[in-house]
C-alpha beads as a LAMMPS data file, in Angstrom:
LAMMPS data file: protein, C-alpha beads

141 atoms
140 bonds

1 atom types
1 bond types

-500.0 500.0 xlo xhi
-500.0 500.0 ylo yhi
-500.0 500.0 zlo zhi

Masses

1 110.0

Atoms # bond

1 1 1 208.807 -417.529 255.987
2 1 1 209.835 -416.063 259.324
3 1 1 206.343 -416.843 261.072
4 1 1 204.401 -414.480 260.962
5 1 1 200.781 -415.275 259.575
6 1 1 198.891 -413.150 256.865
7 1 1 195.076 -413.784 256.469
8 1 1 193.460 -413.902 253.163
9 1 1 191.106 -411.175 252.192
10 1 1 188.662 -413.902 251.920
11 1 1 189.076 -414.965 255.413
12 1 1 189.058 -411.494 256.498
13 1 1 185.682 -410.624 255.408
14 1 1 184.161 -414.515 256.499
15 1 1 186.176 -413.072 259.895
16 1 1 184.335 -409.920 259.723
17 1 1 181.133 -410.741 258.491
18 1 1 181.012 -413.415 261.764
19 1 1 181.476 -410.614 263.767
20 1 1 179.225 -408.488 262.472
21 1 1 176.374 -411.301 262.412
22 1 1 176.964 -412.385 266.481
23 1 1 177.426 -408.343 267.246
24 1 1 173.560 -407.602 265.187
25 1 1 172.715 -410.529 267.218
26 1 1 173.665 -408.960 270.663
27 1 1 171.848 -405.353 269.601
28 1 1 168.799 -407.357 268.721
29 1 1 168.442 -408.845 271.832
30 1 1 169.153 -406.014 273.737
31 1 1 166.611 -403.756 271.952
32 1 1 163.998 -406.873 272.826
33 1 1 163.921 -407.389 269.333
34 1 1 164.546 -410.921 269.857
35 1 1 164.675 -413.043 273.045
36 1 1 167.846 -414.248 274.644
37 1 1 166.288 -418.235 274.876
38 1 1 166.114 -418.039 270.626
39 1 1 169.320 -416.379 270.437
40 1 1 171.099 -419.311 271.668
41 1 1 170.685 -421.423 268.204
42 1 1 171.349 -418.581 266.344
43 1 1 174.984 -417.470 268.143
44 1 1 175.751 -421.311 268.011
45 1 1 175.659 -420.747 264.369
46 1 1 177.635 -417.736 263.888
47 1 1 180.107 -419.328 266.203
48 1 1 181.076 -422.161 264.418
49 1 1 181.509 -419.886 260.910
50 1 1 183.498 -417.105 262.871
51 1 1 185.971 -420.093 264.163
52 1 1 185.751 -421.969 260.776
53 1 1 186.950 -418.035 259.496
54 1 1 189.398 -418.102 262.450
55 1 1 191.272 -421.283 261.628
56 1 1 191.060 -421.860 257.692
57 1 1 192.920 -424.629 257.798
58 1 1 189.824 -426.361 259.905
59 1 1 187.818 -426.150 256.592
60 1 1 190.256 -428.436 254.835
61 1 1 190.266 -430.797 258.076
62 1 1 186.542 -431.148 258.115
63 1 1 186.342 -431.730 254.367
64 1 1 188.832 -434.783 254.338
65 1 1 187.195 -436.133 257.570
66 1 1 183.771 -436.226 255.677
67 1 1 185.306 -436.798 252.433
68 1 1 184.428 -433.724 250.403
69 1 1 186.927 -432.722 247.560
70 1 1 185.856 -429.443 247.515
71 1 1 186.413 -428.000 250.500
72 1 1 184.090 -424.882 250.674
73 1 1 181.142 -427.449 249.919
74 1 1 181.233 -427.947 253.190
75 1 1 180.398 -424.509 254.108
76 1 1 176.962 -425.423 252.440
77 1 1 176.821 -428.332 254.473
78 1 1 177.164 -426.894 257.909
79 1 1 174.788 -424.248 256.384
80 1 1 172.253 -426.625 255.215
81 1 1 172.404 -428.480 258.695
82 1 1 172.558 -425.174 260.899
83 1 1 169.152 -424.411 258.963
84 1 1 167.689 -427.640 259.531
85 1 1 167.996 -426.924 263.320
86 1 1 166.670 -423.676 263.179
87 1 1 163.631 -424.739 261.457
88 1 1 163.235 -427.727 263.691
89 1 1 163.738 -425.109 266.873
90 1 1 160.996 -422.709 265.616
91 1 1 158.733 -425.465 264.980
92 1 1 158.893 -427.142 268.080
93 1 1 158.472 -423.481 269.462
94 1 1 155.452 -422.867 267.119
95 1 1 153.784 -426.463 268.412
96 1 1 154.041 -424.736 271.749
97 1 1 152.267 -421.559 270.906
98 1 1 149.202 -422.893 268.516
99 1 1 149.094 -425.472 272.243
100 1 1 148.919 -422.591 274.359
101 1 1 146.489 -420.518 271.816
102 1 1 144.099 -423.779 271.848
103 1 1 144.118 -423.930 275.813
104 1 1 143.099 -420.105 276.043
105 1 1 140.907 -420.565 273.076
106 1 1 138.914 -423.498 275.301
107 1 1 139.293 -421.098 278.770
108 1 1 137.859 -417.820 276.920
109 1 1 134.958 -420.095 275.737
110 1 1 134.005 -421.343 279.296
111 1 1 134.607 -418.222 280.938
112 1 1 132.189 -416.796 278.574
113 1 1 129.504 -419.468 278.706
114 1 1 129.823 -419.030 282.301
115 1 1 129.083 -414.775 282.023
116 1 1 126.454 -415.537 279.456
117 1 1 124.413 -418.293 282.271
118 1 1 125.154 -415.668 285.032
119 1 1 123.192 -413.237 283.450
120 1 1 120.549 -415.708 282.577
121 1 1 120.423 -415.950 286.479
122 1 1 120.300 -412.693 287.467
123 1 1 117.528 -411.177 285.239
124 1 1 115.093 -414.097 285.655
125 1 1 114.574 -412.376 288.835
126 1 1 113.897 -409.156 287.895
127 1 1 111.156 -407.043 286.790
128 1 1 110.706 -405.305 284.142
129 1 1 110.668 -402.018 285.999
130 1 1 114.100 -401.418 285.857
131 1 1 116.790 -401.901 283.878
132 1 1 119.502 -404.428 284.746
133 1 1 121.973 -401.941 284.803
134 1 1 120.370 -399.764 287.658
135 1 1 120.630 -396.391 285.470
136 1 1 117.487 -394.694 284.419
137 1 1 115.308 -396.700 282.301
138 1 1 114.987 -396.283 278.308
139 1 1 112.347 -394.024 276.410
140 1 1 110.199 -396.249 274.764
141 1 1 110.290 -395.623 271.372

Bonds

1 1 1 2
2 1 2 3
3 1 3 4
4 1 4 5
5 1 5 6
6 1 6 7
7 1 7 8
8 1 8 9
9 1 9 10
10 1 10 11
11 1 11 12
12 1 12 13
13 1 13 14
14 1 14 15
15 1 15 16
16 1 16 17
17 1 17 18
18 1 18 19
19 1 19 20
20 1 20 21
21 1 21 22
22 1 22 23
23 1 23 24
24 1 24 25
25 1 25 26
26 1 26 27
27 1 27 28
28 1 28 29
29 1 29 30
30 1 30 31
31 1 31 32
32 1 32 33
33 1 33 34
34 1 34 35
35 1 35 36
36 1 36 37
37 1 37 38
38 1 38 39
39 1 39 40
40 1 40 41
41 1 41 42
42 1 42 43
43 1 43 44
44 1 44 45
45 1 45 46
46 1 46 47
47 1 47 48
48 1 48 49
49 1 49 50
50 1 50 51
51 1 51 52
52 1 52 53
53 1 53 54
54 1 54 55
55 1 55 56
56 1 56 57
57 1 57 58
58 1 58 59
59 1 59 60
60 1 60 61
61 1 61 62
62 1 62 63
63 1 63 64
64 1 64 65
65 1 65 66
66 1 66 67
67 1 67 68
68 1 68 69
69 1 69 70
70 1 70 71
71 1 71 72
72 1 72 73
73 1 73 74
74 1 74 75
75 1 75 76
76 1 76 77
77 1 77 78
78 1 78 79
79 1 79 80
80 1 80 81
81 1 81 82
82 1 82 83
83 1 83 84
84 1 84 85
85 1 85 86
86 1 86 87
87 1 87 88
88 1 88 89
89 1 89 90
90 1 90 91
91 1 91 92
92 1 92 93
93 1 93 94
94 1 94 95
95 1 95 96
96 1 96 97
97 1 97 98
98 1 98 99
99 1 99 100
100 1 100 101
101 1 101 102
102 1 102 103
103 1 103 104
104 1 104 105
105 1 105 106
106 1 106 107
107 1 107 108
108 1 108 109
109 1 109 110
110 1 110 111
111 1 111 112
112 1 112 113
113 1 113 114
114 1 114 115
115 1 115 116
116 1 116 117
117 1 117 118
118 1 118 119
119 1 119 120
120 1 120 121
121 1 121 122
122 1 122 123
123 1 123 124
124 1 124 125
125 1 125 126
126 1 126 127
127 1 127 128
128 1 128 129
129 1 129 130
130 1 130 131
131 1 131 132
132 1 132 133
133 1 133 134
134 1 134 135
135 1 135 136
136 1 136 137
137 1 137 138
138 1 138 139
139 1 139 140
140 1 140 141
């Protein structure tokens, strides 16, 4: 033809749908729906699929290279493996937290133990006059 390129529809909306995905990913995090450090994975994603969109020829490329002989298969592929590393990713960031949760868990328990002995210590030396509080003492009832 003369040069000029003209884009399948399907490549249009893959093209459009990247977009769409990175620019909801943008608005999330800057509503604080979603932190920037967990953004990273997911932007890497929608990266590769908005340049696999870009250049469609890439598809066939990768297919031959890992010898697939149906080229969108390996659209399922890269899906399949960009999932793997999101799930790895939260986990490792889920090992963190339940860490963190069991180290507060253990200080919350000591800090208490210690409240609980220092008011052992302080009413073993009072009377029974007053109450430990200092505030007017309590009708017998």
């Amino acid at each position: 033809m003369n040069g000029v390129y003209y884009m399948s529809r399907v490549q249009f909306f893959a093209i459009l749908g990247s977009v769409v995905l990175i620019l909801f990913l943008f608005w999330l995090i800057r509503r604080r729906r979603l932190l920037a450090e967990y953004s990273l994975l997911w932007l890497g994603v929608f990266t590769v699929f908005l340049v696999i969109a870009v250049f469609g020829g890439l598809l066939d490329e990768m297919a031959r290279f890992f010898g697939i002989l149906y080229p969108p298969a390996t659209i399922f592929i890269l899906l399949i493996i960009g999932i793997i590393m999101l799930l790895l990713h939260f986990s490792t960031i889920i090992s963190e937290l339940k860490r963190k949760l069991n180290e507060l868990s253990v200080r919350l328990a000591l800090l208490e133990n210690q409240s609980r002995a220092g008011e052992k210590r302080g009413s073993v030396g009072r009377t029974g006059a007053e109450p430990p509080s200092g505030g007017p003492a309590a009708p017998d009832g």
